[in-house]
N, C-alpha and C positions, 0 to 999 in steps of 0.2 A: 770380491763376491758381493752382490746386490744384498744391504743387510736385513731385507726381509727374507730372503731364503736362508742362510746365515739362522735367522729366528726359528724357521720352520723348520730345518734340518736338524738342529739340538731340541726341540722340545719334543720333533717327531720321535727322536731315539730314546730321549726318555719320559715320555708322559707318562706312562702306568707307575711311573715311580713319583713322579710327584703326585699321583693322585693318592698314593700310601704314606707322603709325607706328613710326619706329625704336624711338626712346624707351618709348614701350608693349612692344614686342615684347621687346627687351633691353637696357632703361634698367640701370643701375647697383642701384637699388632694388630690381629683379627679385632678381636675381643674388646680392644680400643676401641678401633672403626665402629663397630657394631653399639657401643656405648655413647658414643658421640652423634651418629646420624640418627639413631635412636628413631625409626619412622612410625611406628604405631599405627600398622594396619595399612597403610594408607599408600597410593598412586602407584605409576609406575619406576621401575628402576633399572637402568643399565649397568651393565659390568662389563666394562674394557679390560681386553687382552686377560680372557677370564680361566683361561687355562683350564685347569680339571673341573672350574666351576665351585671349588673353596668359597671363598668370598660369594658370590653371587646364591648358591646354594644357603650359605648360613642365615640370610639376608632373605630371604625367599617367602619364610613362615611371615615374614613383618611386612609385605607390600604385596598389592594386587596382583601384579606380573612381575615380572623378570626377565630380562635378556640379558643373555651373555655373549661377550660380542669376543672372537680370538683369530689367529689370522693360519693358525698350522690344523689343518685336519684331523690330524692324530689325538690333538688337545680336544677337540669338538666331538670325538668317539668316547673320548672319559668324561667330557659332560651331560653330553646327553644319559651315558647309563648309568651317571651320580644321577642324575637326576628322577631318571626313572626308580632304580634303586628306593628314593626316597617317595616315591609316589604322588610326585609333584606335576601336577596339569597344568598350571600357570607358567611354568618355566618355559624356555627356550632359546636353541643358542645359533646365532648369524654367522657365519663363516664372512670375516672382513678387516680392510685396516684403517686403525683407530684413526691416522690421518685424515679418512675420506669415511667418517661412518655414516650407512648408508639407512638412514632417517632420517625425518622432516624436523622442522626448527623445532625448539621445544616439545619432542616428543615425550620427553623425561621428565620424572621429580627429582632422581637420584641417578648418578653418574658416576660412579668408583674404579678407582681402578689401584688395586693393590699389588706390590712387589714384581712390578712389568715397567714400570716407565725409562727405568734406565736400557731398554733396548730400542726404544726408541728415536730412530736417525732425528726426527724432526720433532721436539720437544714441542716448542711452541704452536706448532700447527696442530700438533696431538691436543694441546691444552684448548687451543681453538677448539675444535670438531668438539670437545665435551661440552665445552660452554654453550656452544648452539644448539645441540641438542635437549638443550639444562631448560624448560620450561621457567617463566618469572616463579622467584621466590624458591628455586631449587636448589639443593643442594650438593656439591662435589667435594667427597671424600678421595683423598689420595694417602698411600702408604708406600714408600719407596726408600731404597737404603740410601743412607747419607752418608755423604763424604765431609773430609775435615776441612776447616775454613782453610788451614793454611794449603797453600796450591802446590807445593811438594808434594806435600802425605797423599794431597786430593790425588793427583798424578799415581803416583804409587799404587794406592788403593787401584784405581782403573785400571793400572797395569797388570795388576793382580788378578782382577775379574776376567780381562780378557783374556789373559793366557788359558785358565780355566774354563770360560765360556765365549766362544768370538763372537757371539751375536750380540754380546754387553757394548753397549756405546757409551755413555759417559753416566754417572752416580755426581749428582751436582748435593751444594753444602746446603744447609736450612735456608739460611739466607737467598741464595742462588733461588731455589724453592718459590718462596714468598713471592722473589720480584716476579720470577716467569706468569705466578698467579695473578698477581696486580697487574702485569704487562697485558692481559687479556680480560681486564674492566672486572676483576671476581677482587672478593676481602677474605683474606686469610680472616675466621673466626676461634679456630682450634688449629694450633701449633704445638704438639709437644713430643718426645723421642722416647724411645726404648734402645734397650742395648743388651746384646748378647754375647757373652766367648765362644768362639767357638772352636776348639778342638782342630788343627788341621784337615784329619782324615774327613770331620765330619762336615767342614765349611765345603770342604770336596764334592760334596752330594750337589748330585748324583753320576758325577766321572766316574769312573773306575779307579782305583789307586795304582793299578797298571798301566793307566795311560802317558803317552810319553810327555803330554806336557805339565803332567803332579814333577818330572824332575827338569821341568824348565823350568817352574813356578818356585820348586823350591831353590834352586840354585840362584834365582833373585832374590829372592827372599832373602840367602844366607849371607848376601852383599851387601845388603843395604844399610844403608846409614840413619841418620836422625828425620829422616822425611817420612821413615816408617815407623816411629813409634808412637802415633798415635792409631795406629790400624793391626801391628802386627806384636804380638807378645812370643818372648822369649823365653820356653820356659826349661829346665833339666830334661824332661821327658819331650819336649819338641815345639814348635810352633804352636799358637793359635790365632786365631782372627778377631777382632773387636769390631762384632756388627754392630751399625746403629740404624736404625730404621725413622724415618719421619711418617709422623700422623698428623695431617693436614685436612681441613672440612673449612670448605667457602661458599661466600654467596654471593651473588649478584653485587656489584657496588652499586652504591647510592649516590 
C-alpha cells in the first residue's frame, strides 16, 4: 500500500484519541521544543505533519501566525476545532505533504515538526521541503523517537513499531539524525534526548488491546534475543517499551 494512505487510514481511525492524548498534549518533549525555540513574539511558523495541532497550538501564543501543515483529513477536523476551541485567529491548517510543501522559499521563521517523521518514506526530501521554506537565519526544531545505534536493536525496535502501526517506516539513531540534518546544509545547534517506560498496554495507544496484531507483536517480542534489550524490558508483571525521543533545533550553516 502507498505509505501515505497507510498514514491516512491509521490517524484517520484514531485522531479524536490523539487529540485527548496526555503525552501529545504536554509530553516532556513538548515542553523541551518550546524551551529551546523559545520565539518571543515574533514571525511566522510552520508545523509539519501537525496532527491534532499539539505542538503547533502550544507554540501559537509565542509567534505571529501559524500553520499547521498534516496530510490525513481527519487530523485537520481536530485542528482546526483545537484551535478554535482556543480562540485563536492567527492559526491555520493546509491539508499537504511534507515532501512537496506547498509555500514559497522562506515563507517561515520556524518549521517543526514533532513525533511524525518516522512515517515518513522520504526522510531526506522531507528535511529538504523544511529547509526551503526555513527563511535566512530560521529555525528547525525536530522531535522524533530514536533508535539504538546498535542496528540489531535498531531493526527490532522498527519491527516493533510496524507491527503496531504500518504506516511507521524507519525510527533512525541520534547520530543517523544529525547527519541527515547536515546532509541538507542546516547545524544541529540543540541535541539532546528524553526517555520514557512505557507499560505495554499503554505503548499500544491508541490500538485496541484486542487487536490481532497486540498477539503478533507480542509473540516477537517473547522470542527475542539480545538485540532487544536495549528497547524492550522484561518485567514479572509483563513487557515494557524504553521510548527515547530526540530533540534537535538547527540553523542554516555557515
Amino acid at each position: 500500500m502507498d505509505p501515505r494512505k497507510q498514514v491516512q487510514e491509521f490517524f484517520a481511525r484514531y485522531a479524536p484519541a490523539y487529540t485527548l492524548s496526555p503525552s501529545h498534549r504536554t509530553g516532556e518533549d513538548l515542553q523541551r521544543l518550546l524551551t529551546w525555540l523559545a520565539p518571543q513574539g515574533r514571525g511566522r511558523l510552520l508545523d509539519v505533519a501537525t496532527g491534532s495541532g499539539h505542538t503547533a497550538l502550544a507554540l501559537a501564543p509565542l509567534v505571529e501566525e501559524v500553520v499547521g501543515l498534516d496530510l490525513t483529513p481527519a487530523m485537520g477536523a481536530e485542528f482546526i476545532r483545537q484551535a478554535q476551541a482556543r480562540g485563536f485567529s492567527h492559526v491555520r491548517f493546509v491539508l499537504g505533504a511534507v515532501e512537496a510543501l506547498p509555500f514559497p522559499d522562506g515563507a517561515f521563521d520556524w518549521v517543526t515538526c514533532r513525533r511524525a517523521a518516522h512515517h515518513f518514506p522520504n526522510l531526506p526530501q522531507a528535511l529538504a521541503e523544511m529547509k526551503r521554506v526555513l527563511a535566512p537565519g530560521g529555525r528547525l526544531g525536530i522531535v522524533d523517537m530514536i533508535a539504538p545505534a546498535n542496528s540489531e536493536a535498531a531493526r527490532f525496535l522498527n519491527e516493533l513499531e510496524r507491527i503496531r502501526d504500518p504506516s511507521h517506516q524507519w525510527a533512525y539513531d541520534l547520530k543517523e539524525w544529525q547527519d541527515q540534518i547536515q546532509r541538507i546544509g542546516m547545524q544541529v545547534i540543540i541535541c539532546e534526548t528524553t526517555e520514557e517506560i512505557l507499560p505495554w498496554e499503554q505503548w499500544w495507544f491508541p490500538v485496541p488491546m484486542d487487536s490481532p496484531a497486540v498477539a503478533q507483536a507480542l509473540a516477537r517480542a517473547m522470542q527475542a534475543g539480545p538485540e532487544a534489550e536495549e528497547v524492550l524490558l522484561r518485567r514479572p508483571e509483563g513487557f515494557a517499551i524504553r521510548k527515547r525521543r530526540g530533540i534537535l533545533v538547527a540553523a542554516h550553516a555557515r
